[in-house]
N, C-alpha and C positions, 0 to 999 in steps of 0.2 A: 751560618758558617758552613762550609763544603771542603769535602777532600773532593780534590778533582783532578783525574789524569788525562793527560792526551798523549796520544802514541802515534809516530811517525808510519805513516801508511808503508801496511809490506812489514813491519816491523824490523825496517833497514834502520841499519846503525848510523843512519844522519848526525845525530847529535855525539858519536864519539870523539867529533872534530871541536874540539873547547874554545873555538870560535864562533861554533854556532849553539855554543849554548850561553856563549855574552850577548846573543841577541836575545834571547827569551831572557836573561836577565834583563840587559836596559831596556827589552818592556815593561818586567813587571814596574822596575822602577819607575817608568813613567806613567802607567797604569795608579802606580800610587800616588806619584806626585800629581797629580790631576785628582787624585780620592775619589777615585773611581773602584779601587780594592783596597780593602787593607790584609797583607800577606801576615801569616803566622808561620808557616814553613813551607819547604819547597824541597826539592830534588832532581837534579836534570839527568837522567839514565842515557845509556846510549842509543836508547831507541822510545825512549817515550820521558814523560814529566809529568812527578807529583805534587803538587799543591795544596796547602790546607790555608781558603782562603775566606774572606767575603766580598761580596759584591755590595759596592756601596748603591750604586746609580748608575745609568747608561750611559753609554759612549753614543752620545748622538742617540740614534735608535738604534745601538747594537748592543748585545750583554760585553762587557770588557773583555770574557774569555771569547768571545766570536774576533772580538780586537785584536785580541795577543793572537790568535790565531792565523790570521788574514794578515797582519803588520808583517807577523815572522816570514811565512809565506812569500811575502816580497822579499822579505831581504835573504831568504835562502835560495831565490831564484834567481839576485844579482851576484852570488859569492858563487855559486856552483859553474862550474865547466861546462861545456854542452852534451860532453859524453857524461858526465854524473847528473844533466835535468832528464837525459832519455830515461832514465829509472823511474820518474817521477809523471813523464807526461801522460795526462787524459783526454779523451774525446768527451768533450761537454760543451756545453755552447757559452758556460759564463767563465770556464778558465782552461788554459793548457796547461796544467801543473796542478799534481794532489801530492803534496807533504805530509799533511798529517790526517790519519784517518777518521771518519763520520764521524757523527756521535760521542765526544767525549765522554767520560764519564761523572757524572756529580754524582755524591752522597750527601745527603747534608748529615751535620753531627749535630743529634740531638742532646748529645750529653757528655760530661766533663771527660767522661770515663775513655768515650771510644775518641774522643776528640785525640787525648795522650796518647793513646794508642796507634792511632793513624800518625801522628808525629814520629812515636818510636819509630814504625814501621819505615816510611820515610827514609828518616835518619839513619837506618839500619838498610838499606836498600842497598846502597852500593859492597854492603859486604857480602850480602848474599853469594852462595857458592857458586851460580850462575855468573855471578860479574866476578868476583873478589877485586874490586877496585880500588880498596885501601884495606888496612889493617883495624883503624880506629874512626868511627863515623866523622870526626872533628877534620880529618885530615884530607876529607873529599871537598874540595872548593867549592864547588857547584851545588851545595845545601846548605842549610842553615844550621846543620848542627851545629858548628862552632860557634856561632849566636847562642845558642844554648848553652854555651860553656864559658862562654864570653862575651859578654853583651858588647864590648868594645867591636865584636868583626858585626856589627850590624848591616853590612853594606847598604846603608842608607835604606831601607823601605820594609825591615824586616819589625812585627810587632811580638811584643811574646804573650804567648796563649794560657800564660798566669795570669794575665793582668785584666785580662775579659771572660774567664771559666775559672780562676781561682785552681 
């Protein structure tokens, strides 16, 4: 199991549009539907995304997070204007467009302790004084706390992280 972030290259506020953060959801979903991950929590900021996940199996021969990466990628190069891709274009020879930056990050969590903790943190992100993007972690959409407080808003693909760390 991994907390893992990835951060919109430039750390441009791409994802404060909540239509481009339904895309990084119906990925994970179908990252799950496929059991390719299974999600324990999530967070989508307006410039980067938290995840505490596991990787089941490969996508073809790719890790499923190079998948969510590269799917997203397309589909924020077909929703953006041509004056909002000049922000984003590269000279490379295998793409004209960098969204999100190198190297994600993984940690894996070796233990129950820091596992909760990276949830909290998560969940607790959009409050942070930098964002203040809600009042109460339940009331930001685009996480899973409310999963936490309600197994009812499960949006399909979310697992709770009692039920495999106790």
């Amino acid at each position: 199991m991994y907390f893992w972030t990835a951060t919109i290259n430039g750390w441009k506020h791409l994802l404060a549009d909540d239509n481009k953060k339904e895309i990084i959801r119906q990925s994970l979903i179908h990252l799950s539907e496929r059991g390719l991950i299974d999600v324990y929590g999530y967070v989508m900021m307006p410039n980067h995304v938290h995840a505490i996940w596991k990787m089941n199996k490969l996508n073809g021969k790719e890790m499923p997070s190079g998948s969510l990466l590269k799917f997203t990628a397309h589909k924020f190069k077909k929703t953006l204007s041509e004056k909002e891709l000049t922000e984003f274009r590269v000279v490379a020879g295998n793409k004209t467009h960098e969204f999100w930056q190198r190297d994600s990050m993984a940690i894996e969590l070796f233990t129950p302790e820091v596992a909760w903790q990276k949830l909290d943190y998560i969940h607790n992100n959009p409050l942070a004084e930098k964002w203040s993007l809600v009042k109460d972690p339940c009331e930001y959409t685009f996480s899973s706390a409310g999963f936490y407080l309600d197994q009812a808003s499960n949006q399909g693909f979310l697992h709770h992280l009692g039920n495999v760390i106790g």
